[in-house]
C-alpha positions as YAML, in Angstrom:
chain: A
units: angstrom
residues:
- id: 1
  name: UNK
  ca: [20.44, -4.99, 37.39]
- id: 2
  name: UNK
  ca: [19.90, -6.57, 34.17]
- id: 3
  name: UNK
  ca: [21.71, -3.45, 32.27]
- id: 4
  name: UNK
  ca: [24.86, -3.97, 33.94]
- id: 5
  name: UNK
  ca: [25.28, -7.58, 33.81]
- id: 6
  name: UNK
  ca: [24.54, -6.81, 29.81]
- id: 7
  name: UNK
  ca: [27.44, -4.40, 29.98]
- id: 8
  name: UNK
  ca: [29.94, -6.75, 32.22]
- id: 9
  name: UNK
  ca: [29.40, -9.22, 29.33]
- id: 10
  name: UNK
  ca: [29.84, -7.03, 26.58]
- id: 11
  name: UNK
  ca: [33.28, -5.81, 28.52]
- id: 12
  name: UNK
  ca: [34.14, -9.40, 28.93]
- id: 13
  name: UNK
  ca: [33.84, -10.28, 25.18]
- id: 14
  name: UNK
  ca: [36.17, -7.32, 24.35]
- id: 15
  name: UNK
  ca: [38.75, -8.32, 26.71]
- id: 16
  name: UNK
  ca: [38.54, -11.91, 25.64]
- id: 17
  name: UNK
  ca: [39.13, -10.83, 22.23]
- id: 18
  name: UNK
  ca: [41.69, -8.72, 22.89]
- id: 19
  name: UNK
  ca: [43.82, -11.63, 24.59]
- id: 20
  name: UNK
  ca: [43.34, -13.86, 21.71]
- id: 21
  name: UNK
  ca: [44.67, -10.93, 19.05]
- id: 22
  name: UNK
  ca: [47.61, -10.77, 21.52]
- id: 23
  name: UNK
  ca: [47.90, -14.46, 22.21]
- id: 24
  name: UNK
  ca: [48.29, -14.40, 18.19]
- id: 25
  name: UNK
  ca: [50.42, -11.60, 18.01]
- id: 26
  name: UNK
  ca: [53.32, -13.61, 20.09]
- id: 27
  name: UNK
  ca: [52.37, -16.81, 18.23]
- id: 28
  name: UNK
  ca: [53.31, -14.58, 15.55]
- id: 29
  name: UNK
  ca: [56.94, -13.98, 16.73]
- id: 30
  name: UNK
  ca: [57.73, -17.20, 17.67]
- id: 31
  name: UNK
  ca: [57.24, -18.69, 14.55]
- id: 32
  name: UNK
  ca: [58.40, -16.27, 12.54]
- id: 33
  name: UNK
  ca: [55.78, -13.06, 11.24]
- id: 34
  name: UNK
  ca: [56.39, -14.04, 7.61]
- id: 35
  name: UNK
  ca: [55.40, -17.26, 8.11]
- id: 36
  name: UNK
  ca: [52.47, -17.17, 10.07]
- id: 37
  name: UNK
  ca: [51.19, -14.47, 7.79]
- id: 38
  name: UNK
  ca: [51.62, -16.39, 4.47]
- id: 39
  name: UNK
  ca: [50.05, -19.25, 6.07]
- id: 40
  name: UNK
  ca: [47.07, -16.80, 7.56]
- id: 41
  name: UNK
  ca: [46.64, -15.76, 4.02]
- id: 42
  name: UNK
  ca: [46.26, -19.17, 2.46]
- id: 43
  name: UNK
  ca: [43.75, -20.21, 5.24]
- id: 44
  name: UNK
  ca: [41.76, -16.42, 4.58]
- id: 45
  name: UNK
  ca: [41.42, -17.28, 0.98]
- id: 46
  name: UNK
  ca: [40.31, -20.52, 1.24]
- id: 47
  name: UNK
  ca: [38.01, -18.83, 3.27]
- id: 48
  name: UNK
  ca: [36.77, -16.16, 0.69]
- id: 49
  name: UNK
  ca: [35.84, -18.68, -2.22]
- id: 50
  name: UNK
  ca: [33.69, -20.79, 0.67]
- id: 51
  name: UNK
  ca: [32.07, -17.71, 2.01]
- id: 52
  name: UNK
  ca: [31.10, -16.47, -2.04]
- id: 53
  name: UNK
  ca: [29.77, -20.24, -2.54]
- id: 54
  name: UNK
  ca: [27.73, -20.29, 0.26]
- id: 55
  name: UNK
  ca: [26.43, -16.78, 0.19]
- id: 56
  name: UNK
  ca: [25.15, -17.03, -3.34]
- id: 57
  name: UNK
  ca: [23.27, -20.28, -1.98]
- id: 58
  name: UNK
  ca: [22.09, -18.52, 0.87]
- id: 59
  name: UNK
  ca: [20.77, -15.63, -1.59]
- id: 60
  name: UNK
  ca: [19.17, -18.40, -4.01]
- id: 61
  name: UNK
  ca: [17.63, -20.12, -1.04]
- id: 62
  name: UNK
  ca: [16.41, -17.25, 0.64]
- id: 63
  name: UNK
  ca: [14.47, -15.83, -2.58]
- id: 64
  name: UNK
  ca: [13.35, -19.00, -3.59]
- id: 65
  name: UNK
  ca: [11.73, -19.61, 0.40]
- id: 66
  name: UNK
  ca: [10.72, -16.26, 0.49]
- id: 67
  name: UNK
  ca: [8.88, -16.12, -3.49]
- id: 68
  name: UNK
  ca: [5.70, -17.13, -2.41]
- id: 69
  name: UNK
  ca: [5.35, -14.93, 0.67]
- id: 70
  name: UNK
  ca: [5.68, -11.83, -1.44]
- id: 71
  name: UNK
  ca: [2.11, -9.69, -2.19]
- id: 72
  name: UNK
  ca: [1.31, -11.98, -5.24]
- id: 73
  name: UNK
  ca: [-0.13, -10.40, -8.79]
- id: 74
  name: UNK
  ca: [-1.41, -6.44, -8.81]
- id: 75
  name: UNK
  ca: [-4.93, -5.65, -7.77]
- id: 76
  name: UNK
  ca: [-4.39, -3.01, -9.79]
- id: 77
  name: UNK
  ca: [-4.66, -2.63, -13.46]
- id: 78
  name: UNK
  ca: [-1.75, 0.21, -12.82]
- id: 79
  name: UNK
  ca: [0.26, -1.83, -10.54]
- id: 80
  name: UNK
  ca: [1.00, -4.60, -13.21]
- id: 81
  name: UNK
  ca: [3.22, -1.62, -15.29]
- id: 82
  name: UNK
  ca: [5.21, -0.83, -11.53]
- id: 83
  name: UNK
  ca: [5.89, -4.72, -11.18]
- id: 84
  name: UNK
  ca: [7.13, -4.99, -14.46]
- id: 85
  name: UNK
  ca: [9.75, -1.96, -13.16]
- id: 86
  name: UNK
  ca: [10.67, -3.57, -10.28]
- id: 87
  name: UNK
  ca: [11.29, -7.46, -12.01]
- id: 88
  name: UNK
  ca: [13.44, -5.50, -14.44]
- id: 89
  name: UNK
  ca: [15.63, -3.59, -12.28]
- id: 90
  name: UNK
  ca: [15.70, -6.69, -9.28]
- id: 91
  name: UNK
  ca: [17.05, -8.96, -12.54]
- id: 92
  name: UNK
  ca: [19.87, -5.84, -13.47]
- id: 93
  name: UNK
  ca: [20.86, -5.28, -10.00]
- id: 94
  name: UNK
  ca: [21.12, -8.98, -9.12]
- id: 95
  name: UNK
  ca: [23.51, -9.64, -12.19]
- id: 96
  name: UNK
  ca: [25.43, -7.14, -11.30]
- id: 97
  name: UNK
  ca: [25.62, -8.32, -7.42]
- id: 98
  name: UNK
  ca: [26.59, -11.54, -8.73]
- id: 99
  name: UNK
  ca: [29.37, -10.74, -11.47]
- id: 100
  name: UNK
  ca: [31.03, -8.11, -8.84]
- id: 101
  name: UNK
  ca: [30.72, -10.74, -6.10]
- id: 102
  name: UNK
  ca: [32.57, -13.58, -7.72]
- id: 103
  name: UNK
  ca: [35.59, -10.86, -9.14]
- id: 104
  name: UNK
  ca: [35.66, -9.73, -5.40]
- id: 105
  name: UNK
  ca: [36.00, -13.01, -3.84]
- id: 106
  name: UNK
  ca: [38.04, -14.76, -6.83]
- id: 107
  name: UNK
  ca: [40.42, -11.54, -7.05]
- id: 108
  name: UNK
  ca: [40.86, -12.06, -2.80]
- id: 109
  name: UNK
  ca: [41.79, -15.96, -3.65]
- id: 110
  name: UNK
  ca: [44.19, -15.67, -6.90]
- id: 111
  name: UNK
  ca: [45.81, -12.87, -6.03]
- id: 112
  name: UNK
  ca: [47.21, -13.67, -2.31]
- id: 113
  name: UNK
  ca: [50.68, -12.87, -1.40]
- id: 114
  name: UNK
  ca: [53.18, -15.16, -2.64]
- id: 115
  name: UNK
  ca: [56.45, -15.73, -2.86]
- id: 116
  name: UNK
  ca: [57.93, -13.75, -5.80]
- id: 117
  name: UNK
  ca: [54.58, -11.80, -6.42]
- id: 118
  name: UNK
  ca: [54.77, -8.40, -6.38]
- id: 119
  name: UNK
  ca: [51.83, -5.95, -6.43]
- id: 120
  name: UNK
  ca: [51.23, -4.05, -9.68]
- id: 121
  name: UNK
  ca: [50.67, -0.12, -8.93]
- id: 122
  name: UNK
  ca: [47.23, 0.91, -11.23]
- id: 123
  name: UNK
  ca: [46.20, 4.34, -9.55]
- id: 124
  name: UNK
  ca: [44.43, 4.94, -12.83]
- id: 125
  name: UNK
  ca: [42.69, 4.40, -16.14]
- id: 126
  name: UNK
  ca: [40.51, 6.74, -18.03]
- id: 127
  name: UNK
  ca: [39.05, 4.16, -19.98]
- id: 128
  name: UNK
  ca: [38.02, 2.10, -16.68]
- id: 129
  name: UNK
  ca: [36.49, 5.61, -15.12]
- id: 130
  name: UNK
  ca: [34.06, 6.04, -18.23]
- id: 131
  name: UNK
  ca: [33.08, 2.92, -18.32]
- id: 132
  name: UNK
  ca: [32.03, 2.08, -14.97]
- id: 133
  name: UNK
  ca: [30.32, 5.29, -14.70]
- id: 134
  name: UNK
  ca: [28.54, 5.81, -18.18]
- id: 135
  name: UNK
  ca: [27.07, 2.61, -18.19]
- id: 136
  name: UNK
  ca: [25.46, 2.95, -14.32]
- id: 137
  name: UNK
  ca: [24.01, 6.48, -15.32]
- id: 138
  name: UNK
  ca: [22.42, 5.08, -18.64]
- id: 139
  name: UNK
  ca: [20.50, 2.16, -16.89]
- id: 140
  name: UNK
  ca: [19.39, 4.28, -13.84]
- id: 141
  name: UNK
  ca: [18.15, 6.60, -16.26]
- id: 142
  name: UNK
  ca: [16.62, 4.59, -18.50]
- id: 143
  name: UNK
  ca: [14.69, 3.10, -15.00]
- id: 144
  name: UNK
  ca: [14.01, 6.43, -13.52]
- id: 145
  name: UNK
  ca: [12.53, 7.34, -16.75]
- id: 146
  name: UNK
  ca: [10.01, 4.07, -16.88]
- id: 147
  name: UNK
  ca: [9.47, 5.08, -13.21]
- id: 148
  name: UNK
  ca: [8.03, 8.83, -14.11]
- id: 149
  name: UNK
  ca: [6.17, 7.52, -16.77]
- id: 150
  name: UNK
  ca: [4.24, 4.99, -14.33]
- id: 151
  name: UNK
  ca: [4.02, 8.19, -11.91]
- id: 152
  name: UNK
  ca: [2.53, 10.44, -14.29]
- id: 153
  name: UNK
  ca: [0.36, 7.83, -15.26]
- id: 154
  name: UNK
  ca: [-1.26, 6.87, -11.57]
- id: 155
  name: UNK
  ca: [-1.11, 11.11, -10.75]
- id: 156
  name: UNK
  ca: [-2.74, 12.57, -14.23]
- id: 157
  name: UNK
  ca: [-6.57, 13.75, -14.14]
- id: 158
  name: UNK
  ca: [-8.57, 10.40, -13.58]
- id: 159
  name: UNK
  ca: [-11.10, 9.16, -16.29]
- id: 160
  name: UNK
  ca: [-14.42, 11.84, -16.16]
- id: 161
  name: UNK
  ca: [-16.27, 8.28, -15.19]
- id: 162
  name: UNK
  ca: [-14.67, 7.47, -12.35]
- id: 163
  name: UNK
  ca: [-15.70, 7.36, -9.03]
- id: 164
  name: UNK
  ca: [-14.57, 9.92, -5.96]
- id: 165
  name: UNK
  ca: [-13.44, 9.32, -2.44]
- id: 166
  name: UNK
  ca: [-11.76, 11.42, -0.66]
- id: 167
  name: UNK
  ca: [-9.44, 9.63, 1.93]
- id: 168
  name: UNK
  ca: [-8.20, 12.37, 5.29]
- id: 169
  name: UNK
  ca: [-5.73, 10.94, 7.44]
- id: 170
  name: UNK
  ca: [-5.41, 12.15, 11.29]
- id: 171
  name: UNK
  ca: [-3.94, 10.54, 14.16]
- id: 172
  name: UNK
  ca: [-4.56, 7.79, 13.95]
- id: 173
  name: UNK
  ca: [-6.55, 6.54, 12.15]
- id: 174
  name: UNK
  ca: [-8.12, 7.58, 8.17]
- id: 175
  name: UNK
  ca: [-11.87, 8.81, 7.07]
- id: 176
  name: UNK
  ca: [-13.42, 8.21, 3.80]
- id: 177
  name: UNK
  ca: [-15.77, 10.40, 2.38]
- id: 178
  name: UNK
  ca: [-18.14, 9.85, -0.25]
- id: 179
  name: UNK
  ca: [-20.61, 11.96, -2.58]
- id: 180
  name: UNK
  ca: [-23.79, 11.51, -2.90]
- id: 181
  name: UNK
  ca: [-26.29, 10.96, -5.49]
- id: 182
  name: UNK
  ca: [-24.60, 14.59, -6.97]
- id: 183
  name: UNK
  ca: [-21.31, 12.98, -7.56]
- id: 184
  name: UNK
  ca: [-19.68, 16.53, -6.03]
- id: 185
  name: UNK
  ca: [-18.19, 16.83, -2.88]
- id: 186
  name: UNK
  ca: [-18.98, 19.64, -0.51]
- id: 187
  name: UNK
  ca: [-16.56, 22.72, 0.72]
- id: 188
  name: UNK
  ca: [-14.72, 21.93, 3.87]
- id: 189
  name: UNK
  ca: [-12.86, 23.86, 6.54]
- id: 190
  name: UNK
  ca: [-10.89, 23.19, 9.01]
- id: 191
  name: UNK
  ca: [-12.57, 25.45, 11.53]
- id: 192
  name: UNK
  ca: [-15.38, 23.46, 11.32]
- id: 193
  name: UNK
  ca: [-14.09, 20.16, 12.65]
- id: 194
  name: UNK
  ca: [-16.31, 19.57, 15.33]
- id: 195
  name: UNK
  ca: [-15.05, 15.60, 16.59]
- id: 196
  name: UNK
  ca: [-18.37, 14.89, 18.08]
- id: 197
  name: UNK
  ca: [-20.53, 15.25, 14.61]
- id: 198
  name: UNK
  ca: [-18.24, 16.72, 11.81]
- id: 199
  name: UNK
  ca: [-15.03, 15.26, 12.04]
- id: 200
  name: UNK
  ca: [-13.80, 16.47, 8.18]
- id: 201
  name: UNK
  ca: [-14.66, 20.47, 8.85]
- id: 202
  name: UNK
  ca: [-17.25, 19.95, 6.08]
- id: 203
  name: UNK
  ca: [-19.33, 23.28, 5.52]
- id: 204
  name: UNK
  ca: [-23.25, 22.73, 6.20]
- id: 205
  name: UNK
  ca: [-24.11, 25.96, 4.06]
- id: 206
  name: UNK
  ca: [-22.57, 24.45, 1.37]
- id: 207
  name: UNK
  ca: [-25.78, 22.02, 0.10]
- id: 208
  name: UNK
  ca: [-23.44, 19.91, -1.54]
- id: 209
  name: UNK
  ca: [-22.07, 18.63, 1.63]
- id: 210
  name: UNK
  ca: [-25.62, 17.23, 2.88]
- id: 211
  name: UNK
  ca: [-25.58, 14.12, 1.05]
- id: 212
  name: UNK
  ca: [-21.99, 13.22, 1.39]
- id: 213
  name: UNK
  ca: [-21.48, 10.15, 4.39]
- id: 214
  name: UNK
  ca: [-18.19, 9.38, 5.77]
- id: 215
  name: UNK
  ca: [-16.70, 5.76, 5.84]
- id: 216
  name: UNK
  ca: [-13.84, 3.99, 8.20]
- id: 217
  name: UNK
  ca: [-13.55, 1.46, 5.20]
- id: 218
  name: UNK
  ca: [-12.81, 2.03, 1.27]
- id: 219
  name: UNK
  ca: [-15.44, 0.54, -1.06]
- id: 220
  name: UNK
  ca: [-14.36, 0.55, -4.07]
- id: 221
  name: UNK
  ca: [-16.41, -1.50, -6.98]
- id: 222
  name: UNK
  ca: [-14.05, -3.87, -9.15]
- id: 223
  name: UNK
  ca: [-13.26, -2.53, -13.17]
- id: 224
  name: UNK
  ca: [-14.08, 0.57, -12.43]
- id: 225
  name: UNK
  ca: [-11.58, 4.15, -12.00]
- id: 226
  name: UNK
  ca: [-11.60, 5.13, -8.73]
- id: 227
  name: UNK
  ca: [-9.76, 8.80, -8.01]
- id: 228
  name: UNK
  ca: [-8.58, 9.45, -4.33]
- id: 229
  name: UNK
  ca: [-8.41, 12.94, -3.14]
- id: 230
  name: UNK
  ca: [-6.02, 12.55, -0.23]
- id: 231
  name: UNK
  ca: [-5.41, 14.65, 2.71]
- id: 232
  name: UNK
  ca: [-4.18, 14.97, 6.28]
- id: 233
  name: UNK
  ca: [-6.20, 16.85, 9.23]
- id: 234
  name: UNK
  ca: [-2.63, 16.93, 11.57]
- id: 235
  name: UNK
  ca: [1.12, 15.69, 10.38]
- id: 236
  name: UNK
  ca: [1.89, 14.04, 7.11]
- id: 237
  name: UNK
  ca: [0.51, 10.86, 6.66]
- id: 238
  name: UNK
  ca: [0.90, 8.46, 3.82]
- id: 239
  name: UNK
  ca: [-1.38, 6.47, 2.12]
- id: 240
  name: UNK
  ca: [-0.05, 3.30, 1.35]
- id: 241
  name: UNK
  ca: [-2.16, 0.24, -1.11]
- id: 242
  name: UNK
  ca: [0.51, -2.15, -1.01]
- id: 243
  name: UNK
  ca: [-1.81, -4.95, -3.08]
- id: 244
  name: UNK
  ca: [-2.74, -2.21, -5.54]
- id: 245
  name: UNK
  ca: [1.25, -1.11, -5.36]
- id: 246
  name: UNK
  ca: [0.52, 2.83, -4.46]
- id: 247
  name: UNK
  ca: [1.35, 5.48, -2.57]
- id: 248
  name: UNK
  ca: [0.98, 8.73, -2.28]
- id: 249
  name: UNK
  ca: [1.72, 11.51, 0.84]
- id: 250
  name: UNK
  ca: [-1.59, 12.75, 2.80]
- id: 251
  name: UNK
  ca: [-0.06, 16.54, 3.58]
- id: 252
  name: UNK
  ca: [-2.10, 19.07, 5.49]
- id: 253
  name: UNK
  ca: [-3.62, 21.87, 3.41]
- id: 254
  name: UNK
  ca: [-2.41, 19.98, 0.47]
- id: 255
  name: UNK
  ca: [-4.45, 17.73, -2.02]
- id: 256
  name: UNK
  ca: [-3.06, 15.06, -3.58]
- id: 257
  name: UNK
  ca: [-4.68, 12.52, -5.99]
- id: 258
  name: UNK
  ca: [-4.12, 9.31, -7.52]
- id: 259
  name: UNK
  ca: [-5.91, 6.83, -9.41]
- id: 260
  name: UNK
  ca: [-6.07, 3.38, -10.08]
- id: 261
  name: UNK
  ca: [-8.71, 0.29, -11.61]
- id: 262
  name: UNK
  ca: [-8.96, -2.56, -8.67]
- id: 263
  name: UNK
  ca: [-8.95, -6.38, -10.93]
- id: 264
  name: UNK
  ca: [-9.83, -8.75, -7.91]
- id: 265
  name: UNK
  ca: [-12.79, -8.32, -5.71]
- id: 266
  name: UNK
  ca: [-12.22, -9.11, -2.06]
- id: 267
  name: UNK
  ca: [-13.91, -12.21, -2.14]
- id: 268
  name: UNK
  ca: [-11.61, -13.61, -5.21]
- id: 269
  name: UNK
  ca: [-8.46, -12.52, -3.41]
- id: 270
  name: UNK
  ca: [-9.92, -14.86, -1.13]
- id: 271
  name: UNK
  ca: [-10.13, -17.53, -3.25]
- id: 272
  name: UNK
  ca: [-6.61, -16.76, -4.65]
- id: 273
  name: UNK
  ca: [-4.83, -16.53, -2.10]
- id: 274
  name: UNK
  ca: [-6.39, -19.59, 0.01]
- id: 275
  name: UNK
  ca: [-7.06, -17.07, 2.70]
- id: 276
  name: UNK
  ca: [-10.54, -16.38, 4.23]
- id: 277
  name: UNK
  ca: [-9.52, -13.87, 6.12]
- id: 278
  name: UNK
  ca: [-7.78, -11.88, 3.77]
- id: 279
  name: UNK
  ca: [-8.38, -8.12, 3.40]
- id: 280
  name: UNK
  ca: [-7.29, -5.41, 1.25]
- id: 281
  name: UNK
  ca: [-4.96, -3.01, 3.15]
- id: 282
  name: UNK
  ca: [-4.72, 1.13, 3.47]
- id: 283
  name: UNK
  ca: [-1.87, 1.40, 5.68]
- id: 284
  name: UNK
  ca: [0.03, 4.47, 6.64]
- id: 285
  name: UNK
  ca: [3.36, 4.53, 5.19]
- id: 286
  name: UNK
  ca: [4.61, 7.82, 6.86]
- id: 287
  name: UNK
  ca: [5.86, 7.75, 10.61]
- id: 288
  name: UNK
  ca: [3.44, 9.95, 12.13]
- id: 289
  name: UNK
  ca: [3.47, 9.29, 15.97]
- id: 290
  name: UNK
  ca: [3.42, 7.00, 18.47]
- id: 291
  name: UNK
  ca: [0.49, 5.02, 16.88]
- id: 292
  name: UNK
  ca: [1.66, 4.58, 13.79]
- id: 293
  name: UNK
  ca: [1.80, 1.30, 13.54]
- id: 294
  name: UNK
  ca: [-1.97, 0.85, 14.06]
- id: 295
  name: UNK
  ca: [-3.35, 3.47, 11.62]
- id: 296
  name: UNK
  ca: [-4.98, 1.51, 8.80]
- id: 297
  name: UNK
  ca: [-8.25, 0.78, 7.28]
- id: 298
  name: UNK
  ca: [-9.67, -2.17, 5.38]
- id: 299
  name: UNK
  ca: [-10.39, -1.94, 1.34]
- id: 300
  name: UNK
  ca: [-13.20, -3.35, 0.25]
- id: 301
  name: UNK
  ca: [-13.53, -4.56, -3.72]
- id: 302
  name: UNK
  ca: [-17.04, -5.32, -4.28]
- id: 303
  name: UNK
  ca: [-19.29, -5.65, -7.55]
- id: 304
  name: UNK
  ca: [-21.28, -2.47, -8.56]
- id: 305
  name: UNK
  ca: [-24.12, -4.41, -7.15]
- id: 306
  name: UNK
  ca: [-22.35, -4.97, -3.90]
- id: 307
  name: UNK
  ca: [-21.39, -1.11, -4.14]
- id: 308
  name: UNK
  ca: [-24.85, 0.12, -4.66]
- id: 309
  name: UNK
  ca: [-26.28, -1.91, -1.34]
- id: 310
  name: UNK
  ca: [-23.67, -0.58, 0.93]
- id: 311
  name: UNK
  ca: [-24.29, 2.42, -0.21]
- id: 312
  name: UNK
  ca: [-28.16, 2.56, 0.42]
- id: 313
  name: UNK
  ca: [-27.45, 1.98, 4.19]
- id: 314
  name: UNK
  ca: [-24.93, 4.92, 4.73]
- id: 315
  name: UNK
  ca: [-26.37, 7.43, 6.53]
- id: 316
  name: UNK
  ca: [-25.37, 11.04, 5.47]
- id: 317
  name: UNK
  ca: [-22.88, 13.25, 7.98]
- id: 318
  name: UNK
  ca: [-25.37, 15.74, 7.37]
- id: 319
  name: UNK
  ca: [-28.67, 13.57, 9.26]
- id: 320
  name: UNK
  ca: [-26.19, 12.85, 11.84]
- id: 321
  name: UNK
  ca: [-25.00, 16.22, 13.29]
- id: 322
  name: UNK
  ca: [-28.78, 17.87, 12.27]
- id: 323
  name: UNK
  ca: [-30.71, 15.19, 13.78]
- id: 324
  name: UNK
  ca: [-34.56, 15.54, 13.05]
- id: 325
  name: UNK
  ca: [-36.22, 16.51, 16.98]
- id: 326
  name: UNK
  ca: [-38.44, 14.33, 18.68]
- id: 327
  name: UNK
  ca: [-41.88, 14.54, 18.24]
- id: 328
  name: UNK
  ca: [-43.48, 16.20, 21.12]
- id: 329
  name: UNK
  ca: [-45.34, 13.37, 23.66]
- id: 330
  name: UNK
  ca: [-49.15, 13.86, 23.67]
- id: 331
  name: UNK
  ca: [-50.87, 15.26, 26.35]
- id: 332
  name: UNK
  ca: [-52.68, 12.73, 28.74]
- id: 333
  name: UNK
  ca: [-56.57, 13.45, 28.51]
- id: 334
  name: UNK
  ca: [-58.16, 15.28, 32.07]
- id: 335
  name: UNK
  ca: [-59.76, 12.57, 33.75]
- id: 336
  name: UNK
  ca: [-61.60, 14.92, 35.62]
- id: 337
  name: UNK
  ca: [-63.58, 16.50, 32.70]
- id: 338
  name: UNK
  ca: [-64.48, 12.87, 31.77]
- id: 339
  name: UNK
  ca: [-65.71, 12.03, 34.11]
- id: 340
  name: UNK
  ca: [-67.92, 15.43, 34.57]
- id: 341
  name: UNK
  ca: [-69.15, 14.91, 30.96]
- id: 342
  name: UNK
  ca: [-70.36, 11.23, 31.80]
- id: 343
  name: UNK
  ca: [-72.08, 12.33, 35.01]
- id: 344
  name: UNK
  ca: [-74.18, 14.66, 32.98]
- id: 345
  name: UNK
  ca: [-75.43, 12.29, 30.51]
...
């Protein structure tokens, strides 16, 4: 019921609006089309130069409301170079909203029909086409280049000291799996997965796998490399570190890797911010499915010390789908024997 009523109104507005156009239209006539249109124009750019005032006061106001709600400084030593990118090209592309703005508006206002005005035909100019598209091409290219660079820096082979996690996405939701004391990962197949007690595929025969342990949170230790070797166990995922300003596609029989330095531990993002509750974010940044929007996992930037705790209480995938069997209850004496042996004595 509520569907039509939302499409009687909709047909009502139309109507009413097209009554007023033609309530205009003979308004028009009767006072003469020339002179209701000159006037029209006078009132329209009146108009323009009160809507570019107020819009670039709206814009102001709404980045200067907005500044403080924004993610705040990098985590990431890497994600200071891609904030410097993005100040440089929000200041170029701002100036240039705001010169072509004002020339819009301001051309709309001085140049309104007027009596004894006639329109000057320009259908071209070299000079003009050069300019306006040189200049565009150099800056983007200049940006795009900065942008590689930053790329190539966050996607080349991570420092040999760094630590490894490798980070799987599925629906919905992501694993992270450590090494163990061997710093190596173990071989992994997909026709292993077993959901009950090897959800990564990870290959038993392969000895490296049996100290690896599997997280639902990324602990990562603060100051040091960290390399993530990303993948997917269904559809493309993508794993997104807004505070550390990376991203990078989880694909399915793909590996990708990125790495970055975390600066703030969770607990001085805390401070920081002036939010106790405050969390580092892996969300995914791919549509994936219906539960997309609840696929994400907690970051955790601890000290070394912090590290080295939480990682003393992981148990190892390994113990958990081999569990050690239960020692075998012992056998209740014979009572009868007992009390045959005490009867002869």
């Amino acid at each position: 019921m509520s569907g039509y009523l939302a499409v009687l109104v909709v047909v009502l507005i139309f109507v009413v609006i097209f009554q007023i156009a033609k309530a205009s239209e003979y308004v028009s006539i009767l006072k003469g089309e020339k002179k209701s249109r000159e006037q029209s124009n006078r009132i329209n750019g009146f108009l323009m130069i009160v809507f570019l005032v107020l819009g670039l006061i709206a814009v102001w106001w709404c980045h200067d409301l907005l500044d403080d709600k924004m993610l705040g400084e990098s985590a990431s030593v890497q994600g200071e170079g891609v904030d410097q990118l993005i100040k440089v090209t929000f200041i170029i592309t701002m100036a240039v909203f705001v010169v072509t703005q004002i020339l819009l508006f301001w051309f709309s206002f001085k140049y309104q029909e007027k009596e004894g005005r006639k329109a000057f035909y320009f259908p071209h100019n070299n000079k003009l086409e050069v300019i306006w598209t040189v200049v565009p091409a150099i800056a983007l290219t200049i940006l795009v280049a900065f942008g590689i660079r930053h790329w190539m820096r966050i996607t080349s082979e991570a420092p040999k000291d760094a630590m490894v996690v490798e980070v799987i996405g599925k629906q919905f939701n992501w694993m992270m799996r450590y090494p163990g004391k061997d710093g190596q990962l173990g071989r992994r197949h997909f026709k292993q997965i077993n959901e009950s007690n090897n959800p990564l595929g990870q290959d038993w025969a392969d000895k490296l796998n049996h100290d690896d342990f599997i997280s639902s949170e990324l602990h990562v230790v603060v100051g040091k490399d960290v390399k993530l070797i990303i993948g997917s166990r269904d559809v493309v995922h993508d794993v997104g570190l807004p505070h550390f300003r990376l991203k990078m596609d989880a694909v399915p029989g793909i590996p990708t890797t990125l790495w970055f330095t975390p600066k703030f531990t969770t607990a001085e993002m805390r401070k920081r911010t002036g939010n106790p509750d405050f969390v580092y974010e892996l969300a995914c940044d791919q549509m994936c499915g219906k539960g997309h929007y609840s696929m994400k996992a907690n970051i955790v930037v601890e000290t070394q010390e912090e590290y080295d705790a939480w990682l003393a209480s992981q148990p190892t995938q390994y113990s958990q789908a081999h569990p050690a069997p239960e020692a075998a209850p012992a056998k209740p004496a014979d009572s009868t024997k007992a009390v045959a042996v005490a009867a002869a004595h």
